[in-house]
DORO-771702 format. One record per residue (C-alpha): residue in three letters; chain; x, y, z. Coordinates in Angstrom, 3 decimals. Example, Ala and Ser with C-alpha at 12.3 -4.5 7.8 and 13.67 -1.06 7.14 Angstrom:
// DORO-771702
+--------+--------+----------+----------+----------+
! residu ! chaine !       px !       py !       pz !
+--------+--------+----------+----------+----------+
!    Ala !      A !   12.300 !   -4.500 !    7.800 !
!    Ser !      A !   13.670 !   -1.060 !    7.140 !
+--------+--------+----------+----------+----------+
***
This chain:
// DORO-771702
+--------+--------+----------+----------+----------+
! residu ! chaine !       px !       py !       pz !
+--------+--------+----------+----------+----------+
!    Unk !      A !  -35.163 !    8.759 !   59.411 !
!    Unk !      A !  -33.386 !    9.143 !   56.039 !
!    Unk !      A !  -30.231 !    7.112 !   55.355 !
!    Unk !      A !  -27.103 !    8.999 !   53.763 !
!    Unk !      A !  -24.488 !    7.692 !   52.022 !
!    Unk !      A !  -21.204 !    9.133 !   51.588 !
!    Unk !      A !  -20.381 !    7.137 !   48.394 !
!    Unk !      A !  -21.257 !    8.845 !   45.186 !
!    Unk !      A !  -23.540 !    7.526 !   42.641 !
!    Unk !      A !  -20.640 !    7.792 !   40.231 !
!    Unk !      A !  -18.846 !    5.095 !   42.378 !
!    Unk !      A !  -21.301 !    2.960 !   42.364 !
!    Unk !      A !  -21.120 !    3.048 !   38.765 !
!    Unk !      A !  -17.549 !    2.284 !   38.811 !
!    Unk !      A !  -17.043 !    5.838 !   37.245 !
!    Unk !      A !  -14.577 !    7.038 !   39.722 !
!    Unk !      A !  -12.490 !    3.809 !   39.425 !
!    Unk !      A !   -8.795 !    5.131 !   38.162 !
!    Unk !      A !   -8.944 !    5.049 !   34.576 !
!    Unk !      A !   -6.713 !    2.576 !   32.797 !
!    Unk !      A !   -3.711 !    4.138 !   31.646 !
!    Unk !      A !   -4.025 !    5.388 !   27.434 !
!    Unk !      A !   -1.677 !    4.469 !   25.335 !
!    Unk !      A !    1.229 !    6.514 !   24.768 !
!    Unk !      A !    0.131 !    9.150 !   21.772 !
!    Unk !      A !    1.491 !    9.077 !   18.721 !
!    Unk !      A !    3.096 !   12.575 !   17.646 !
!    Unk !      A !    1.292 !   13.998 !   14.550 !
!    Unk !      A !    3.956 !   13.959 !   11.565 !
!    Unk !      A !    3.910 !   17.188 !    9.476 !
!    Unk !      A !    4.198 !   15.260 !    5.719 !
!    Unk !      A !    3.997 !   18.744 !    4.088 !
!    Unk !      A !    3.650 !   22.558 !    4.415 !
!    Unk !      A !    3.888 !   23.885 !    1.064 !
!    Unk !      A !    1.990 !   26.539 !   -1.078 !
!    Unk !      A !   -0.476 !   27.162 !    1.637 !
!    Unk !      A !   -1.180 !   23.033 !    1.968 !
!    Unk !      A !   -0.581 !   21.575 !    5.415 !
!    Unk !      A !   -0.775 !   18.044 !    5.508 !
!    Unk !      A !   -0.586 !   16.536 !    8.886 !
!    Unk !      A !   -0.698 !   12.580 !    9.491 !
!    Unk !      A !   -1.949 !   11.256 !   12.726 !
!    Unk !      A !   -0.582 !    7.832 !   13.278 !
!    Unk !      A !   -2.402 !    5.332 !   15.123 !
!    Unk !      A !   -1.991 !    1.237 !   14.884 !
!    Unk !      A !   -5.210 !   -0.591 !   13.870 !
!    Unk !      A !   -5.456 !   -4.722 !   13.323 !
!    Unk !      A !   -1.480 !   -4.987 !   13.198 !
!    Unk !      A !   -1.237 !   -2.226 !   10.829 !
!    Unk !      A !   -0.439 !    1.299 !   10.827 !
!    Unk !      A !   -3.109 !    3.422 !   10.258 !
!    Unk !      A !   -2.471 !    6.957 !    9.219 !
!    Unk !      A !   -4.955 !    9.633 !    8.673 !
!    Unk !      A !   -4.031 !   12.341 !    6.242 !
!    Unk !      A !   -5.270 !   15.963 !    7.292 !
!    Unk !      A !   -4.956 !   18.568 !    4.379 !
!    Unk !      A !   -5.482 !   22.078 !    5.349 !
!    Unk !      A !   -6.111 !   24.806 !    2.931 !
!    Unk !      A !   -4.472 !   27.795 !    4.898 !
!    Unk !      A !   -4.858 !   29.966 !    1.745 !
!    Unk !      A !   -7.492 !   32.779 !    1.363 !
!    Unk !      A !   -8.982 !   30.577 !   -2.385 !
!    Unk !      A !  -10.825 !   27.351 !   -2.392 !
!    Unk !      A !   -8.519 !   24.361 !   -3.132 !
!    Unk !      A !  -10.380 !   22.208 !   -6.178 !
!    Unk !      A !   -9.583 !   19.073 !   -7.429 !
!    Unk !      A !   -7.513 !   17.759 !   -4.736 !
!    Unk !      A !   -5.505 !   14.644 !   -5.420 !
!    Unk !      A !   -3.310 !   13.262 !   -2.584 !
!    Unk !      A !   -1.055 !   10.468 !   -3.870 !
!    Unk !      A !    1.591 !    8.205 !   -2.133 !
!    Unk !      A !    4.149 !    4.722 !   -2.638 !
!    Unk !      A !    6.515 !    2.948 !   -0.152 !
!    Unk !      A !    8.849 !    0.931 !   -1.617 !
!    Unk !      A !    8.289 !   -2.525 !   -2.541 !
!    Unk !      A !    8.952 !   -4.617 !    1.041 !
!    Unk !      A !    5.992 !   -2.517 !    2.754 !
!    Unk !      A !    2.076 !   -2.708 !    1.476 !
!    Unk !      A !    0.011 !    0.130 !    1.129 !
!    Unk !      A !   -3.992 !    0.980 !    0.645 !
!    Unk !      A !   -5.246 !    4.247 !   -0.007 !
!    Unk !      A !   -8.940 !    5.388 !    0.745 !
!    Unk !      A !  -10.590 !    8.103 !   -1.094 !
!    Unk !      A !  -10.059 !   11.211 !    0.360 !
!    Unk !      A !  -13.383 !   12.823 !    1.718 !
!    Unk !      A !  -13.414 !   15.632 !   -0.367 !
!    Unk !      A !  -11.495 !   16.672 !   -3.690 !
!    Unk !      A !  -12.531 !   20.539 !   -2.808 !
!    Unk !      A !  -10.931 !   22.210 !    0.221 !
!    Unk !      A !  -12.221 !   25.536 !    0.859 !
!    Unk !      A !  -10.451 !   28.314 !    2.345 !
!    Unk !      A !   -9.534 !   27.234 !    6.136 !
!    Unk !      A !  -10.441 !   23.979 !    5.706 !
!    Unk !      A !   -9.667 !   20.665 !    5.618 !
!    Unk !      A !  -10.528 !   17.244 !    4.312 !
!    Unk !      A !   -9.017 !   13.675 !    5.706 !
!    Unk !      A !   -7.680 !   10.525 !    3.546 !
!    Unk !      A !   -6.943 !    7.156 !    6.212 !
!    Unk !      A !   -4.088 !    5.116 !    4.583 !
!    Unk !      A !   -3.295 !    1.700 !    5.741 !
!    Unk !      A !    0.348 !    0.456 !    6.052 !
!    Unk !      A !    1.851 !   -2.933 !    6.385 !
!    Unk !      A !    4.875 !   -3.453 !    7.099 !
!    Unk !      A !    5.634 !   -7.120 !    8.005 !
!    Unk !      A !    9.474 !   -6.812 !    7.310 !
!    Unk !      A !    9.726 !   -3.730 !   10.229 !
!    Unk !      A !   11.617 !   -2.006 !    7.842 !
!    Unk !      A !   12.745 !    1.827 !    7.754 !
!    Unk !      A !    9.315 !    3.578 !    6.719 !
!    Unk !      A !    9.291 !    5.976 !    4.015 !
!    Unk !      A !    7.158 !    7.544 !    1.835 !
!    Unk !      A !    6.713 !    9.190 !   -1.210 !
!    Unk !      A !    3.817 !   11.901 !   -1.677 !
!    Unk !      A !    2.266 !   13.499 !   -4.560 !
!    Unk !      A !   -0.508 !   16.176 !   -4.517 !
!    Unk !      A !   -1.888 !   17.975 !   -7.439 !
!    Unk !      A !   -5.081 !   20.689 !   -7.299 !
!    Unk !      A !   -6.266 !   23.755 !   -8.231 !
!    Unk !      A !   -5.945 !   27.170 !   -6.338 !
!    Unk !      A !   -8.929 !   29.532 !   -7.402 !
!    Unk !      A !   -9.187 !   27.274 !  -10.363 !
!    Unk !      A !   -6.216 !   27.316 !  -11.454 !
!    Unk !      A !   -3.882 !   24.686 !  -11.557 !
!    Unk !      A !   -1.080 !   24.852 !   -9.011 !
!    Unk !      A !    2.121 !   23.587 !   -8.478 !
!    Unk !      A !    2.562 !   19.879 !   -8.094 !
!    Unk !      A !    4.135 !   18.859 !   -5.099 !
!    Unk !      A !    6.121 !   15.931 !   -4.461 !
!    Unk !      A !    7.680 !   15.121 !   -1.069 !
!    Unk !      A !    9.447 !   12.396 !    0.466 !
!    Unk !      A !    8.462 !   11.497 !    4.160 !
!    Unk !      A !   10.919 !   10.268 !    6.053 !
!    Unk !      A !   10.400 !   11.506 !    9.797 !
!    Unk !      A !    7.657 !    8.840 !   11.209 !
!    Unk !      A !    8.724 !    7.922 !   14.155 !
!    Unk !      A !   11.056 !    4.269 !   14.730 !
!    Unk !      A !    8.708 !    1.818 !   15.384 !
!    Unk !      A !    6.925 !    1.872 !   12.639 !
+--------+--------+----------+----------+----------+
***
C-alpha cells in the first residue's frame, strides 16, 4: 500500500517557508535626460558605502561614440569611479559605470556630472549637470 504525503517536496526543502522581508528599494534617480542621453542611477548600499550604478541610454536613432561620463562631490564626501563598460553606445542601448560613495560626515549629497561623446561621429554637446535629488539618507 503506497504512503501519501500531503506536504510538498518544496516544503521539505524549506522553499515554501515565508520569505524574509527585502529591503525597502531604492528609487532609481534620473541624473540626466538630455540630447537623447538618459542616465539613470540605481542606488544600492554596499560595505558601508553607497553604491550607485550609472545607466546611460542612447534613445537617439545614431550610435553614441566616445562616451565619457565624469563626476565630483565636494570635498567632505569620497568618491571612486569605475570604467564605464563601454565608451560606444549604440542606438537603443545602454552601457553601465558603478561609482562608489563615502560619505562618513552624512552630509547633504550632491553631485556634479560631466559627459562628453560623439553623436554619428560628431562631437556633441557637453553636458554638465548638477545632481541634487538622491534621496535623504544618503
Amino acid at each position: 500500500k503506497a504512503v501519501v504525503s500531503t506536504q510538498s517536496t518544496g516544503d521539505l526543502l524549506g522553499l515554501d517557508a515565508a520569505p524574509e522581508p527585502a529591503a525597502p528599494a531604492i528609487p532609481p534617480v534620473t541624473a540626466v535626460n538630455k540630447q537623447g542621453l538618459l542616465v539613470m542611477f540605481n542606488l544600492s548600499h554596499e560595505a558601508g558605502r553607497l553604491k550607485i550604478v550609472a545607466q546611460s541610454t542612447n534613445n537617439t536613432s545614431v550610435p553614441i561614440s566616445e562616451y565619457i561620463f565624469q563626476a565630483a562631490v565636494p570635498k567632505s564626501i569620497q568618491i571612486s569611479l569605475n570604467a564605464a563598460s563601454s565608451t560606444a553606445i549604440p542606438p537603443g542601448g545602454s552601457v553601465t559605470q558603478d561609482i562608489f560613495i563615502n560619505n562618513p560626515s552624512k552630509s547633504s549629497l550632491k553631485m556634479r556630472v560631466k559627459i562628453s561623446y560623439n553623436s554619428g561621429g560628431v562631437p556633441a554637446p557637453e553636458i554638465q549637470e548638477t545632481i541634487t535629488s538622491f534621496p535623504v539618507s544618503f
